[in-house]
N, C-alpha and C positions, 0 to 999 in steps of 0.2 A: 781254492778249495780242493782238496784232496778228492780222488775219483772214490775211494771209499765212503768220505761223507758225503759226496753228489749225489751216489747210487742213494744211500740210507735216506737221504729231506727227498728223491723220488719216488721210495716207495711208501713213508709216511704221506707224500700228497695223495698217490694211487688208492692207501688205505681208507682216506678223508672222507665221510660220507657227504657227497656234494647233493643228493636230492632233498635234503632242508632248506636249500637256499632257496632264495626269490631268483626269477624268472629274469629279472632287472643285475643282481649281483651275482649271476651265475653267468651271463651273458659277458660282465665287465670281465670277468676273468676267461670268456673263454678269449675277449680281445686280447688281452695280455698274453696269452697263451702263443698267441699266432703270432705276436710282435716277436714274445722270445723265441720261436720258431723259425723266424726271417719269410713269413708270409705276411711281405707288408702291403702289398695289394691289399689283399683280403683283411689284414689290420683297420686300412685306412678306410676302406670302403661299410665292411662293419663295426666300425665308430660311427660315421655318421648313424648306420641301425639305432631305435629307439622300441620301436614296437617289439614286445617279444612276451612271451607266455610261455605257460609248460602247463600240456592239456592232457590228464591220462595218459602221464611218464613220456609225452611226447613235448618233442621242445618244437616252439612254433616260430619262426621268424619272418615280420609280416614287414613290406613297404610298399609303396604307392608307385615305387619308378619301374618298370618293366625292364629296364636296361641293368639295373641291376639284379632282379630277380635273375635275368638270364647268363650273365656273370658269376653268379655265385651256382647255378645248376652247373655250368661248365663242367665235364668228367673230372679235370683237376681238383679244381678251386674246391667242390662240392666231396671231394676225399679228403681234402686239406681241413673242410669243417668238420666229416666224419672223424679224424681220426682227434682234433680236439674238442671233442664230445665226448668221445671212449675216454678217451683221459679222466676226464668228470665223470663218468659212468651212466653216460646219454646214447643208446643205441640210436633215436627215432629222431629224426629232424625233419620237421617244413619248414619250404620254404612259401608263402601266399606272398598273392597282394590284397593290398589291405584297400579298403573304399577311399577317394580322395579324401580328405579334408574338409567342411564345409569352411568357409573364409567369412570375415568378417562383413561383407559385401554382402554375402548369400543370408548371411543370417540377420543384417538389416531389413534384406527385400521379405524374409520371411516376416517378421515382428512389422512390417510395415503391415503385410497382408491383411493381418487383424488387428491393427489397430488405424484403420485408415490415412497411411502416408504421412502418422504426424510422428515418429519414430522421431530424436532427435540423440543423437552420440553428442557426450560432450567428454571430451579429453584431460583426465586431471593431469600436472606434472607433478 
């Protein structure tokens, strides 16, 4: 592709209004964004990402692991998100964690509480 029409498909994407998207396909593109970027750390590490929201033009990216939260705050890593966010027209990013998970176990021992111990899982295939 010609540097004339690279520049042109970059500033029709810059034009793109990305605040209609969901929170979920705006997140998928900002992965793409970092792949074609060559930040594949941060690629591979926000794939795994699923939680994500945009709360009063703020985009919110929530996980459970603390190792990751503090990898992605990194002064790097965390300019590397900034500047594929501008790109989409996203000034604001959090990073949270988000509450565990309750697990399948947990929410046995709950349903057992009220119903006296006779809780019974049965597994279809």
């Amino acid at each position: 592709m010609s540097i004339t029409k690279q520049v042109k498909l970059e500033q029709n994407l810059k034009s793109t209004n990305y605040k209609n998207l969901s929170a979920r396909t705006l997140w998928g593109k900002i992965i793409v964004y970092l792949r074609e970027h060559n930040n594949n750390i941060l690629h591979i590490v926000c794939g795994d990402i699923t939680d994500v929201s945009i709360e009063n033009d703020k985009f919110i990216i929530k996980t459970t692991e603390q190792s990751i939260i503090d990898m992605l705050n990194e002064t790097d890593n965390y300019k590397q998100l900034q500047n594929a966010f501008k790109f989409f027209g996203y000034e604001n990013i959090e990073i949270k964690k988000s509450k565990k998970q309750i697990t399948d176990e947990d929410n046995i021992k709950i349903l057992n509480k009220y119903f006296n111990n006779e809780v019974i899982i049965i597994n279809k295939k």
